[in-house]
py3Dmol code that shows the C-alpha trace and the ligand (Angstrom):
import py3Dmol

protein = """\
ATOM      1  CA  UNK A   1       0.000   0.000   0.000  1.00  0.00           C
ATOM      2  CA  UNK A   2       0.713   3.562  -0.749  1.00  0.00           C
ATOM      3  CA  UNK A   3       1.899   5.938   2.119  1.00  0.00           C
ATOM      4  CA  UNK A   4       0.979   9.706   2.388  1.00  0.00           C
ATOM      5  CA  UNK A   5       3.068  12.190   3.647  1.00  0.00           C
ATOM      6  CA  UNK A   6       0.727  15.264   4.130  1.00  0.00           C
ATOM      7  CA  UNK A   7       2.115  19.398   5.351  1.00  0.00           C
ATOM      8  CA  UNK A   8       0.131  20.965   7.287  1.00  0.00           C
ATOM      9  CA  UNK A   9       0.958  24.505   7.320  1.00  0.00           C
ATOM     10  CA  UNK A  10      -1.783  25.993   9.499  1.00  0.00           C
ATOM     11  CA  UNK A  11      -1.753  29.509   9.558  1.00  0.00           C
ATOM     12  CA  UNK A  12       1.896  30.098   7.842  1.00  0.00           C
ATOM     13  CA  UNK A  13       2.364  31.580   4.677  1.00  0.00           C
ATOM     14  CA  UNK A  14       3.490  34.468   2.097  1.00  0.00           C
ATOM     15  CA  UNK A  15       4.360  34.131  -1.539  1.00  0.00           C
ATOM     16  CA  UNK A  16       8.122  34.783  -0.860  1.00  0.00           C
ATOM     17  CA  UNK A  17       7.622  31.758   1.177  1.00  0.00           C
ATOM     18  CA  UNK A  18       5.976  29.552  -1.460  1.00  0.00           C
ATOM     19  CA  UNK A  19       8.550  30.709  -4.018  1.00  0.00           C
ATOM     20  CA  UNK A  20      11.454  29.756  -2.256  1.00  0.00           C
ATOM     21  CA  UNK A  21      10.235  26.164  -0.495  1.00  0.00           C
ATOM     22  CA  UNK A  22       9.360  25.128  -4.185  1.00  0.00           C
ATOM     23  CA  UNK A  23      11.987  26.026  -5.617  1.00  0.00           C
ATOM     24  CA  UNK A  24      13.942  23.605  -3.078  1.00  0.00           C
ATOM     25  CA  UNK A  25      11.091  21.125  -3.422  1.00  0.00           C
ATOM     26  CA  UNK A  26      11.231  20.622  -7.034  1.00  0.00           C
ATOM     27  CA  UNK A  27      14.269  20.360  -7.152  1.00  0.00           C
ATOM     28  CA  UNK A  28      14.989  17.780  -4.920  1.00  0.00           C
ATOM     29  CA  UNK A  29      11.874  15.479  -3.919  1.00  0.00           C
ATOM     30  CA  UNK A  30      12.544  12.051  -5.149  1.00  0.00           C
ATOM     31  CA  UNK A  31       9.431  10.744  -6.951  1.00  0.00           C
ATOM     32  CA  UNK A  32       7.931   9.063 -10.118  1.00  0.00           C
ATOM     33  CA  UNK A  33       4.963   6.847 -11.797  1.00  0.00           C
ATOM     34  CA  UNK A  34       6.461   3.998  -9.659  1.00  0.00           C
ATOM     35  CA  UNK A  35       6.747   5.303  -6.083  1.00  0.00           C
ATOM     36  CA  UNK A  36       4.610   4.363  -3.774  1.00  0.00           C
ATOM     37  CA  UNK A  37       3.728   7.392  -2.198  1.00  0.00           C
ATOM     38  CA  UNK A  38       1.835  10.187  -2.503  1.00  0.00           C
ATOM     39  CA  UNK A  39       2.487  13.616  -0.636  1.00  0.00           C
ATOM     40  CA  UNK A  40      -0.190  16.562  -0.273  1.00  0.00           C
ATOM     41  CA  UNK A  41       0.128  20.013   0.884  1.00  0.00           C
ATOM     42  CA  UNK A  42      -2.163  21.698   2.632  1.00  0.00           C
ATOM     43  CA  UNK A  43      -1.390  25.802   2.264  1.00  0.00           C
ATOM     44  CA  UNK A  44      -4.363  28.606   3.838  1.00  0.00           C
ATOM     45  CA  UNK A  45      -6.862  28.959   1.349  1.00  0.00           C
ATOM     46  CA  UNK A  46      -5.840  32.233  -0.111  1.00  0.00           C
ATOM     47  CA  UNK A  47      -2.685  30.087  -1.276  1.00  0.00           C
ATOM     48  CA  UNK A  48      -3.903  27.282  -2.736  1.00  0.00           C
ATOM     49  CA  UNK A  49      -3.579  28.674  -6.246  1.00  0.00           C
ATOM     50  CA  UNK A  50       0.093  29.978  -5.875  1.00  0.00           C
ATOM     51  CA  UNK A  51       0.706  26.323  -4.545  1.00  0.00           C
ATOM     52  CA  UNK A  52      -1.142  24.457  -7.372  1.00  0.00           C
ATOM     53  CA  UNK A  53       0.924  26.375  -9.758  1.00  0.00           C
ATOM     54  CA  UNK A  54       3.809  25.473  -7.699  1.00  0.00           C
ATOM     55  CA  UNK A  55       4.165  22.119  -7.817  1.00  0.00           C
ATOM     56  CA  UNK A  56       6.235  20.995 -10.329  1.00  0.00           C
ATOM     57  CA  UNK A  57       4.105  17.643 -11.401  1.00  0.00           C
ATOM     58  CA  UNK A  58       1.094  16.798 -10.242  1.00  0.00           C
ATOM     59  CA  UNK A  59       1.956  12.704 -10.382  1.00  0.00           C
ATOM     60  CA  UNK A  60       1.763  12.041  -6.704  1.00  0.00           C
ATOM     61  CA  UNK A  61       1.750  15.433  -5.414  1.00  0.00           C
ATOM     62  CA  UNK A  62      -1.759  16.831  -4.354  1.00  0.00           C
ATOM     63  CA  UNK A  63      -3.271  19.686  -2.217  1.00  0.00           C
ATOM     64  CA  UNK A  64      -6.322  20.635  -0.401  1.00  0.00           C
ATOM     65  CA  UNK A  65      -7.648  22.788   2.677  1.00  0.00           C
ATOM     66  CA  UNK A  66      -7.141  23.052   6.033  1.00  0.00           C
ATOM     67  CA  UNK A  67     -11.088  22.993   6.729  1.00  0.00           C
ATOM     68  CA  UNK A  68     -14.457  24.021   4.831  1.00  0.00           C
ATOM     69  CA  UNK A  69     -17.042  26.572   6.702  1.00  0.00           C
ATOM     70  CA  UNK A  70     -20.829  25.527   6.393  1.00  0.00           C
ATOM     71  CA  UNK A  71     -23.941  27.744   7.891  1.00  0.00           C
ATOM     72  CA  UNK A  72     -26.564  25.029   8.661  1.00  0.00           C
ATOM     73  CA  UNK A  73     -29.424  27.315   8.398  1.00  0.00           C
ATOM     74  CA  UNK A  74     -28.331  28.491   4.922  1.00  0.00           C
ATOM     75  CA  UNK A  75     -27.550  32.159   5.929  1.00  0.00           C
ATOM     76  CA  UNK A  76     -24.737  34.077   4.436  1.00  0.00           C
ATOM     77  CA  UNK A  77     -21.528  33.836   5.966  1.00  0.00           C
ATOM     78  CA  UNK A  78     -18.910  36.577   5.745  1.00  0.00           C
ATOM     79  CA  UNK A  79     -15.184  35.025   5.556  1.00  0.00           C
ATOM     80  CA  UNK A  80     -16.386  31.655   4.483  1.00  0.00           C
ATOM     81  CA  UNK A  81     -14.838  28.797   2.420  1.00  0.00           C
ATOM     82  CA  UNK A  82     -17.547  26.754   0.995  1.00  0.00           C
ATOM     83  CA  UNK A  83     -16.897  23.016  -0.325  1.00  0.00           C
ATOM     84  CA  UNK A  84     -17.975  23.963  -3.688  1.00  0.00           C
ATOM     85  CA  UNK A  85     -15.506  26.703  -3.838  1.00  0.00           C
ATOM     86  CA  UNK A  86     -12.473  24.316  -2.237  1.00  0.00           C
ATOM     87  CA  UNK A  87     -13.673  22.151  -5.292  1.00  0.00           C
ATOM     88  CA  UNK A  88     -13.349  24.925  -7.603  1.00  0.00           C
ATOM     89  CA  UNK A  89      -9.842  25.538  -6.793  1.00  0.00           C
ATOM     90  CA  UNK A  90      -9.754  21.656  -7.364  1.00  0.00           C
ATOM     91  CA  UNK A  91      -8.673  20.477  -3.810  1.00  0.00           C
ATOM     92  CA  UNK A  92      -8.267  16.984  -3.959  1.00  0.00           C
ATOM     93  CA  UNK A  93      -8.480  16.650  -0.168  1.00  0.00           C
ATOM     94  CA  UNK A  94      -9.941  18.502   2.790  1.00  0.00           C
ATOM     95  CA  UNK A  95      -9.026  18.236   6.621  1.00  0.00           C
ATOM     96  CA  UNK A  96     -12.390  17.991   8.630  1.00  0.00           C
ATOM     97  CA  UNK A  97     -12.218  17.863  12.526  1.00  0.00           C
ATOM     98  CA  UNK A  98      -8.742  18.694  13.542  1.00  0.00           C
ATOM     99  CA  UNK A  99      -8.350  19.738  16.716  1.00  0.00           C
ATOM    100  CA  UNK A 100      -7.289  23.200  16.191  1.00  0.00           C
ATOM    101  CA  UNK A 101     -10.642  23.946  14.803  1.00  0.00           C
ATOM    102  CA  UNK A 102     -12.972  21.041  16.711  1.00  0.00           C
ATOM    103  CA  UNK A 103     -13.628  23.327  19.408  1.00  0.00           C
ATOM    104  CA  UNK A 104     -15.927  26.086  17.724  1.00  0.00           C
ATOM    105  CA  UNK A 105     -17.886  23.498  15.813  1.00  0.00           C
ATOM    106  CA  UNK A 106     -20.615  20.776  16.981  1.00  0.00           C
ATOM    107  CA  UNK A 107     -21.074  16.803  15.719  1.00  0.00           C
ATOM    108  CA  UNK A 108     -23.885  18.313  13.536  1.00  0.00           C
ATOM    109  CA  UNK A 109     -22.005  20.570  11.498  1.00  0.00           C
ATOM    110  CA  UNK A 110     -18.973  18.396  11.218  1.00  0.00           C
ATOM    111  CA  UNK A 111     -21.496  15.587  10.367  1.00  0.00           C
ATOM    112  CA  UNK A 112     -22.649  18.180   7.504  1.00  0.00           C
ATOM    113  CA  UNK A 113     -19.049  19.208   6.013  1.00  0.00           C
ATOM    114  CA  UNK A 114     -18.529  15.592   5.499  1.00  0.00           C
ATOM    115  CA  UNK A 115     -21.612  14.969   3.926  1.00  0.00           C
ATOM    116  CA  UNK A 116     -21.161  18.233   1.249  1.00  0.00           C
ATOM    117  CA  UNK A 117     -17.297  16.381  -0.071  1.00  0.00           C
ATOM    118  CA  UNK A 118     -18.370  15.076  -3.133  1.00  0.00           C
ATOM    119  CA  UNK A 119     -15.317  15.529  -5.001  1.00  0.00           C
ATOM    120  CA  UNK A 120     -12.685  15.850  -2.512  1.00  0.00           C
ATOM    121  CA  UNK A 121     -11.369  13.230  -0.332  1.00  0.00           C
ATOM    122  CA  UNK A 122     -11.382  13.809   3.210  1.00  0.00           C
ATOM    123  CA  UNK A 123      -8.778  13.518   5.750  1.00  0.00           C
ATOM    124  CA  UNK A 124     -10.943  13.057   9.552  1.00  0.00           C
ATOM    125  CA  UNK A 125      -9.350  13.611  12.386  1.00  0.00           C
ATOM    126  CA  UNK A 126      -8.828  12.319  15.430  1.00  0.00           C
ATOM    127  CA  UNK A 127      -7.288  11.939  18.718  1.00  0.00           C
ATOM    128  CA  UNK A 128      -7.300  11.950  22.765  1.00  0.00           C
ATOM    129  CA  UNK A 129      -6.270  15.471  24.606  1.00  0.00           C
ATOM    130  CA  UNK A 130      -3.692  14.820  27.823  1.00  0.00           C
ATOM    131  CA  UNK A 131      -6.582  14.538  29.947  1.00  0.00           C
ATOM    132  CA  UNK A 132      -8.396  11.772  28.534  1.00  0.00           C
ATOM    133  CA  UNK A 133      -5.220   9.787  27.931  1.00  0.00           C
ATOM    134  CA  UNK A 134      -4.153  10.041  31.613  1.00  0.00           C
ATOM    135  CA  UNK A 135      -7.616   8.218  32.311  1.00  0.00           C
ATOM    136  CA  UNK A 136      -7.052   5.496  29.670  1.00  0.00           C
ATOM    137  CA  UNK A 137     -10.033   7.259  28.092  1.00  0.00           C
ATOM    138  CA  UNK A 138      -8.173   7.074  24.496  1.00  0.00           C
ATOM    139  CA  UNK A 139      -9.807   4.643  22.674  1.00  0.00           C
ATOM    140  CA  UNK A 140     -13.391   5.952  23.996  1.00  0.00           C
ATOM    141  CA  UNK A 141     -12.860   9.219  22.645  1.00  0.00           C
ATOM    142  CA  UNK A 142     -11.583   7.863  19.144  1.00  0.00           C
ATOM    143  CA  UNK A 143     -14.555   5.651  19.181  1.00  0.00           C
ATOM    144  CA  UNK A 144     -17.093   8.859  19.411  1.00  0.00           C
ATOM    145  CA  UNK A 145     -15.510  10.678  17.030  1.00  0.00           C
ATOM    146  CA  UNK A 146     -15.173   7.725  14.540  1.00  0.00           C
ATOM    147  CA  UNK A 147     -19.025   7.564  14.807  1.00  0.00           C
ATOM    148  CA  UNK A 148     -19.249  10.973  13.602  1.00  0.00           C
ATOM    149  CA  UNK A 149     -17.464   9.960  10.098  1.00  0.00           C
ATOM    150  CA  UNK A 150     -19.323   6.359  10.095  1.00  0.00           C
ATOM    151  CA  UNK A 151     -22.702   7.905  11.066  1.00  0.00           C
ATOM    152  CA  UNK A 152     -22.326  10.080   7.396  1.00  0.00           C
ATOM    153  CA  UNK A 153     -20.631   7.410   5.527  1.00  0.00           C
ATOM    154  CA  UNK A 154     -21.344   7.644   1.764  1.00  0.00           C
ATOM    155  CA  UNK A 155     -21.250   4.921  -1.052  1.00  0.00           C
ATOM    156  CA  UNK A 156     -17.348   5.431  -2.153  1.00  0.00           C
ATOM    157  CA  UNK A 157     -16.087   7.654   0.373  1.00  0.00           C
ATOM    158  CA  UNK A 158     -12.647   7.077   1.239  1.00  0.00           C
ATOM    159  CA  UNK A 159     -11.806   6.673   4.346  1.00  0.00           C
ATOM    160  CA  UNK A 160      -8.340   9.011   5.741  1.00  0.00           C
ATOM    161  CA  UNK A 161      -7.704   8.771   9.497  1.00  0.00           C
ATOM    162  CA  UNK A 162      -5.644  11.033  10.972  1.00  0.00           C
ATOM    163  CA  UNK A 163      -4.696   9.766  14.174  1.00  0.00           C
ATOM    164  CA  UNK A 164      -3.376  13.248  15.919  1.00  0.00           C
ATOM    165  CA  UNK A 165      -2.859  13.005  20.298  1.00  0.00           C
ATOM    166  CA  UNK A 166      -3.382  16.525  21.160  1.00  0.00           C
ATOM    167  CA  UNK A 167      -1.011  16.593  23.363  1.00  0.00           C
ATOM    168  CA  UNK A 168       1.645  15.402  20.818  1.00  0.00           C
ATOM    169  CA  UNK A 169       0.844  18.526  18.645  1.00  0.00           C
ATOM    170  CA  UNK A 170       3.710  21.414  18.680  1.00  0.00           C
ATOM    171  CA  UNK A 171       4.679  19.555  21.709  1.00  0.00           C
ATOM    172  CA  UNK A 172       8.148  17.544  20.718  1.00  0.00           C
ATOM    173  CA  UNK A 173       6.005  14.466  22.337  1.00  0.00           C
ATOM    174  CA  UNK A 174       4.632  11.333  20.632  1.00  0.00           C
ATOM    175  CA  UNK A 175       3.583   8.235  21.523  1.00  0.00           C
ATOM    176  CA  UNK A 176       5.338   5.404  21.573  1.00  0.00           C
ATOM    177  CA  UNK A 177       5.770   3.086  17.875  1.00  0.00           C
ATOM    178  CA  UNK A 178       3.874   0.344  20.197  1.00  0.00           C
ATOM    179  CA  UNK A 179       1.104   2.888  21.099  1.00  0.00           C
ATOM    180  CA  UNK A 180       0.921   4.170  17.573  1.00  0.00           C
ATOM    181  CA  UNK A 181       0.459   0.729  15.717  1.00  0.00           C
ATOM    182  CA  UNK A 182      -1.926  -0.449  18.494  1.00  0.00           C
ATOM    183  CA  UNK A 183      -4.325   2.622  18.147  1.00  0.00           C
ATOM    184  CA  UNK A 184      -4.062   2.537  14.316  1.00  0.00           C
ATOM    185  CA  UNK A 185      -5.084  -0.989  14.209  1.00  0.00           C
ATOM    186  CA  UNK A 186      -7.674  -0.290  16.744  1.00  0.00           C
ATOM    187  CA  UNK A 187      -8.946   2.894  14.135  1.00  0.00           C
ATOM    188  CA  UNK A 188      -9.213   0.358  11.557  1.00  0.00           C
ATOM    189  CA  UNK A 189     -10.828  -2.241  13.669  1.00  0.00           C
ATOM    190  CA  UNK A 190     -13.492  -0.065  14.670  1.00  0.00           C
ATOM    191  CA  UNK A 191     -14.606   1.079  11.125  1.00  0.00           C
ATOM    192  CA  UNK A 192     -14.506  -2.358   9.563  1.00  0.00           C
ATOM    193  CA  UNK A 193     -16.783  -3.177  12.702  1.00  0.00           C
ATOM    194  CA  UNK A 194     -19.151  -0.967  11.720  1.00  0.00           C
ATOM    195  CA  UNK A 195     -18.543  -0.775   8.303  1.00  0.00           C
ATOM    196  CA  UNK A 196     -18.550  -4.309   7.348  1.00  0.00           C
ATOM    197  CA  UNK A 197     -18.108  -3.243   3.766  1.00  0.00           C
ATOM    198  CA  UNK A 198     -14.829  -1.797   3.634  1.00  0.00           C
ATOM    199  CA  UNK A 199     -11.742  -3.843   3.806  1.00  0.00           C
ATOM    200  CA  UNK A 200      -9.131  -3.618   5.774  1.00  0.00           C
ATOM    201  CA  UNK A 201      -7.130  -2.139   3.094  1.00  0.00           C
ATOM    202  CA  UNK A 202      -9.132   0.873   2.263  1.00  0.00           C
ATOM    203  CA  UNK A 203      -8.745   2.463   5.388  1.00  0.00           C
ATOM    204  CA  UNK A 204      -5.952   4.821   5.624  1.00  0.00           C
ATOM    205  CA  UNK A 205      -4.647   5.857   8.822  1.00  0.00           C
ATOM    206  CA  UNK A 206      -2.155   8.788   9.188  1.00  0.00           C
ATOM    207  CA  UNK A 207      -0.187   9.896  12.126  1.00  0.00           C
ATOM    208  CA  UNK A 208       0.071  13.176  13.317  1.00  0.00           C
ATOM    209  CA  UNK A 209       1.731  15.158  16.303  1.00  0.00           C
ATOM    210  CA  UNK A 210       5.575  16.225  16.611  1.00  0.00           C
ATOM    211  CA  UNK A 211       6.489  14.129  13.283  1.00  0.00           C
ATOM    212  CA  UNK A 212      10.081  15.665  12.322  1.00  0.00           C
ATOM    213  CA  UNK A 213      13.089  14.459   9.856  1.00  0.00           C
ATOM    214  CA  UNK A 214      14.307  12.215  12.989  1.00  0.00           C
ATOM    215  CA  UNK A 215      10.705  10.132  13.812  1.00  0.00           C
ATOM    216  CA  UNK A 216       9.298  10.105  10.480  1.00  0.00           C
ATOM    217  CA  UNK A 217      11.173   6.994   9.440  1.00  0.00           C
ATOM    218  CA  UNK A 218      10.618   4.571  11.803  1.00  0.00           C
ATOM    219  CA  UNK A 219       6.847   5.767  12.592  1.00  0.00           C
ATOM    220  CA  UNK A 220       6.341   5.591   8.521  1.00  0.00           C
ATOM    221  CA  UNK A 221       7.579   2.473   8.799  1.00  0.00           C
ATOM    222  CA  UNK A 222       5.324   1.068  11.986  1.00  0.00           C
ATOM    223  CA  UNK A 223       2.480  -1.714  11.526  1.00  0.00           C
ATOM    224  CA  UNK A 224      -0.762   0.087  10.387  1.00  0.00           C
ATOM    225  CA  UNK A 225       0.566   3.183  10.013  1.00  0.00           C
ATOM    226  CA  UNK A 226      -0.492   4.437   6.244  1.00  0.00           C
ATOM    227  CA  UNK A 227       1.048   7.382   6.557  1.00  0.00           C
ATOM    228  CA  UNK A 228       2.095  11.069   8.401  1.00  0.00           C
ATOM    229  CA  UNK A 229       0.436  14.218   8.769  1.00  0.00           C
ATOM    230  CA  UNK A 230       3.123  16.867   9.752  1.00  0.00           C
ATOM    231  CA  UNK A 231       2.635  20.463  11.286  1.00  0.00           C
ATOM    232  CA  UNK A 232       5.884  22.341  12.116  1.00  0.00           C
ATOM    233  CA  UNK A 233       8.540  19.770  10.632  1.00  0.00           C
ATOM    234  CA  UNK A 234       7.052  20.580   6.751  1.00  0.00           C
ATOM    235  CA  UNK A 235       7.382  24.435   6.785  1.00  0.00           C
ATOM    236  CA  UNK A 236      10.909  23.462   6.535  1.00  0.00           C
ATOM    237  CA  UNK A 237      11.369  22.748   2.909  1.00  0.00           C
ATOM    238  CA  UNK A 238      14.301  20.673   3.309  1.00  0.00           C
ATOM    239  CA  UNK A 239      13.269  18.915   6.099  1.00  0.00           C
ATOM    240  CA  UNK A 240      10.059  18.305   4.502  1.00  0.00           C
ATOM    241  CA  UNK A 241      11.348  17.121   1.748  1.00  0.00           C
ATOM    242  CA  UNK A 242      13.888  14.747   3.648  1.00  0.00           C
ATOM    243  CA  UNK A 243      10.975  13.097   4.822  1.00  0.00           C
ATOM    244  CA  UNK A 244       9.189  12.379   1.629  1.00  0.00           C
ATOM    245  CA  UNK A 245      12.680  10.988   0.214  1.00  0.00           C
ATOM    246  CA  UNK A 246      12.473   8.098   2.562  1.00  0.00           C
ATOM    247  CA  UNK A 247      12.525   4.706   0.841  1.00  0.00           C
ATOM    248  CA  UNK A 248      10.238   2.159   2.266  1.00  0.00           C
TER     249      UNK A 248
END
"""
ligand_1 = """\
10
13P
P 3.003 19.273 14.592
O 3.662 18.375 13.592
O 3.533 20.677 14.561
O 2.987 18.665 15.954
O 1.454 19.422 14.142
C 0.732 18.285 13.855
C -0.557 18.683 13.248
O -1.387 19.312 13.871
C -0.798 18.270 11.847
O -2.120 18.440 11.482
"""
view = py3Dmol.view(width=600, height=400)
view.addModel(protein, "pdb")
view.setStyle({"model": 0}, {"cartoon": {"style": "trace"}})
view.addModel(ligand_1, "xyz")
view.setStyle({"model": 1}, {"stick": {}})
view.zoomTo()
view.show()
């Protein structure tokens, strides 16, 4: 199986920035027809058309958004990204749920974003806070929020976990490989419990939380992990990049 190596870049950006990392992307990243990988970059929205023209061939490089606003009741919404506009710039993925944005939004309307990705692929995340892993409360909490993706499932939605411990975000922390390739098999356990349809090997389960140049191999290369989902470590273009380079 293909593995995905996904940047993150939150809330970071300019064009000076986008000009430079791709000109030491391009010129470096290691990939063709036959790799088995596929990386995708996920810039604010107002640069997702700098970074589309940016990257140098599209063959296993993709992008897509950090998150897509709805209004349940149909009401304009000033500041909004709607799905059918994140289409229109021809996202190929969107990142629903991660924790930097759970807070301000409700089961519902994450239940509703999911249901309005037609044509991009989403990426759900996941993931215990400090609190609920110092009560063994981790798998619980995955549990619920896997419900919330399996409660909207559609006929040939694929299915992207990211697996993301709060408390490994920006923190240098991560679990341990052990804890990692339990809880991913555990994510895919779950689904294909309540999913009977899907096989094992359509679920995709990312990683996410303090990945850098020095993790990246040996989590990449853990038991049922599909792939990483890196913050920090992939506004560094050359650290970024040493992590897609890795050979399986
Ligand atoms: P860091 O890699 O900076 O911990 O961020 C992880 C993350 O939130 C990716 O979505």
């Amino acid at each position: 199986m293909k593995k995905v190596i996904a940047a993150n870049w939150k809330n970071n950006c300019s064009k000076d920035f986008i000009n430079k990392y791709f000109s030491f992307f391009n010129a470096n990243i290691k990939i063709n027809q036959k790799s088995k990988k596929e990386i995708i970059f996920f810039p604010p929205d107002l640069y997702l058309d700098l970074v589309s023209q940016s990257i140098k061939d599209l063959s296993g490089i993709n992008y897509g958004c950090q998150n897509l606003n709805i209004n349940e009741d149909n009401t304009t919404l000033t500041g909004g990204s709607t799905s059918a506009m994140l289409e229109d710039m021809n996202c190929d993925y969107v990142i629903i749920g991660h924790s930097e944005t759970r807070e301000n939004e409700f089961n519902k309307s994450l239940k509703s974003k999911i249901l309005l990705c037609k044509k991009m692929n989403i990426i759900f995340c996941v993931g215990e806070n400090s609190l609920e892993r110092q009560n063994n409360q981790t798998l619980k909490k995955i549990f619920s929020q896997l419900d919330e993706l399996i409660e909207s499932y559609f006929d040939n939605m694929s299915i992207i976990i990211a697996y993301e411990p709060v408390w490994a975000i920006g923190s240098g922390e991560t679990p341990t490989l052990s804890n990692i390739s339990q809880t991913h098999e555990s994510i895919k356990k779950y689904i294909i419990q309540k999913l009977p349809s899907i096989k094992e090997n359509d679920i995709i389960v990312l990683y996410g939380g303090s990945v850098t140049e020095k993790n990246a191999s040996s989590i990449l290369k853990t038991d049922f992990v599909d792939g990483v989902l890196v913050g920090g470590a992939s506004l560094m273009a050359e650290e970024f990049t040493k992590i897609c380079n890795i050979e399986f």
